[in-house]
VMD Tcl script that draws the C-alpha trace (Angstrom):
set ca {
  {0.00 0.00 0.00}
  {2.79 2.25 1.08}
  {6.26 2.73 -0.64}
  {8.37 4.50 1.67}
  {8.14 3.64 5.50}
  {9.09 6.33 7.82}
  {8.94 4.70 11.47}
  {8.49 7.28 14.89}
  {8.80 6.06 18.40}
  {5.05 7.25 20.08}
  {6.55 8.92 22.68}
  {9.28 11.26 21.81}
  {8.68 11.26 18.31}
  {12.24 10.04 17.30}
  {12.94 8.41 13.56}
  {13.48 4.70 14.29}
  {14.83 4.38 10.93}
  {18.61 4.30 10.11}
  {20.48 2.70 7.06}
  {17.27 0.94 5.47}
  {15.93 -0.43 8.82}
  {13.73 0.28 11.67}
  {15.52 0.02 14.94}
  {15.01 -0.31 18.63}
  {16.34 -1.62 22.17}
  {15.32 -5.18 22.42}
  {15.23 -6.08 26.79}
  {15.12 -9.71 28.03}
  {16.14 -11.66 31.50}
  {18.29 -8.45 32.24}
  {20.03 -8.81 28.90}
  {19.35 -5.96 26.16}
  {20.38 -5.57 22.84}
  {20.25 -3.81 19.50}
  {17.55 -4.89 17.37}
  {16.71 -4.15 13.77}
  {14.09 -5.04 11.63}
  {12.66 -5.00 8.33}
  {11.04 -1.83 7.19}
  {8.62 -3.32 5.38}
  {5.66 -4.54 6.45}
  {4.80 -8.46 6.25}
  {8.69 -9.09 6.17}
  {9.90 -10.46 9.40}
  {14.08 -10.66 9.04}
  {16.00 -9.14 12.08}
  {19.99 -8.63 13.44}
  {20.89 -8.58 16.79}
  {23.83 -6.76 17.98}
  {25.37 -8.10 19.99}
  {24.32 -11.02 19.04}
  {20.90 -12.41 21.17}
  {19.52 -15.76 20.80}
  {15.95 -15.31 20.32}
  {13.45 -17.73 21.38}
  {10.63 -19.18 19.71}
  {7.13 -18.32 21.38}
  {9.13 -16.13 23.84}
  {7.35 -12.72 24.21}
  {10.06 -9.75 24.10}
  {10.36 -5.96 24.99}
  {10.55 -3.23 22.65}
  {12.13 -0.08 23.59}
  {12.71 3.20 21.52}
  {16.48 3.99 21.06}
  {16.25 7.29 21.88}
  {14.03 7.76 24.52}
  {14.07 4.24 26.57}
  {9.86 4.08 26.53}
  {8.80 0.37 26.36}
  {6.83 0.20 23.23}
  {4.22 -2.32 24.67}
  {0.46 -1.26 23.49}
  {-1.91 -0.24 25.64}
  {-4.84 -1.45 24.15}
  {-3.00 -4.88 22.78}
  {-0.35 -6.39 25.22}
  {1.12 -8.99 22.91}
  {1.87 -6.19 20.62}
  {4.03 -3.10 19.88}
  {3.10 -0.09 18.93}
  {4.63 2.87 17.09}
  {3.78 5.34 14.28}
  {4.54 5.34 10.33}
  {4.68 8.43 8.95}
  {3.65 9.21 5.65}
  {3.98 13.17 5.21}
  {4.38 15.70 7.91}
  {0.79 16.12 8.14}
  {-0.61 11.94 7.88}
  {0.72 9.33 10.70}
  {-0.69 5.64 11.31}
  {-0.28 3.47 13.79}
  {1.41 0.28 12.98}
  {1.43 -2.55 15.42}
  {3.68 -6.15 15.04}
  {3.39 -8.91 17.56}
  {6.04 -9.48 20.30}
  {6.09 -12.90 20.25}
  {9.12 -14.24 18.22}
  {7.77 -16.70 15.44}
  {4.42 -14.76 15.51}
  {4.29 -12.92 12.36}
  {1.66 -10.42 12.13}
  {1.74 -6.70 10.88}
  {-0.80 -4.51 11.53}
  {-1.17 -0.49 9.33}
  {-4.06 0.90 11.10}
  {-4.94 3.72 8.54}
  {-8.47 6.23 9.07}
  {-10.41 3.79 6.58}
  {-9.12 0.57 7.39}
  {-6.60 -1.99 8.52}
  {-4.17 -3.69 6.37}
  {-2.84 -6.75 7.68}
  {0.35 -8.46 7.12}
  {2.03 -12.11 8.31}
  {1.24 -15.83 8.25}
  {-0.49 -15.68 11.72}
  {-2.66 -12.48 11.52}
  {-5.33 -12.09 14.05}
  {-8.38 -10.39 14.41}
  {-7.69 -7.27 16.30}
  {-9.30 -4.70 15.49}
}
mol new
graphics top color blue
foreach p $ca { graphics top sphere $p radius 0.5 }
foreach p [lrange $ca 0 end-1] q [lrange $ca 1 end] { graphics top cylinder $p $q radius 0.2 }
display resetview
């Protein structure tokens, strides 16, 4: 639907995207690390550094890089949630499941929800 993804942390506003990815502060068992994803939506590669060995099933925290807010939704605990921007002026909330393995995408636009992933569910 979209071509260029522009990613912004909910809280302070921050870009999330650097060199072609979206990035953030993945925290687990006391360990953190560097996570980046995939920009686009429905396409679930990732790096680690440092290196973290994720677990299947596992649930995981997302924080933003800048501002250290946990990027857990409110309304939908299995999920994060953080804004795509299109212009300066049009922003959508975009919401991906925390549980490693579980691969659905959410685009929550004013007219309707596009869904993304092999294990999409009924949200909204």
């Amino acid at each position: 639907m979209f071509s260029n993804y522009h990613y912004h942390c909910p809280g302070c506003n921050a870009s999330l995207n650097k060199d072609g990815r979206v990035h953030f502060v993945l925290k687990t068992n006391g360990e953190s690390t560097n996570i980046s994803l995939n920009p686009n939506p429905g396409e679930y590669d990732y790096n680690c550094e440092p290196e973290l060995h994720l677990t299947e099933g596992e649930v995981y925290d997302f924080f933003c890089p800048e501002c250290d807010k946990n990027l857990q939704s409110d309304r939908f605990n299995e999920f994060v949630e953080i804004n795509m921007k299109v212009t300066d002026e049009i922003e959508f909330e975009v919401l991906f499941s925390r549980v490693c393995g579980q691969h659905c995408t959410y685009v929550v636009t004013e007219d309707m929800v596009e869904r993304h992933g092999e294990h999409p569910k009924d949200l909204i």
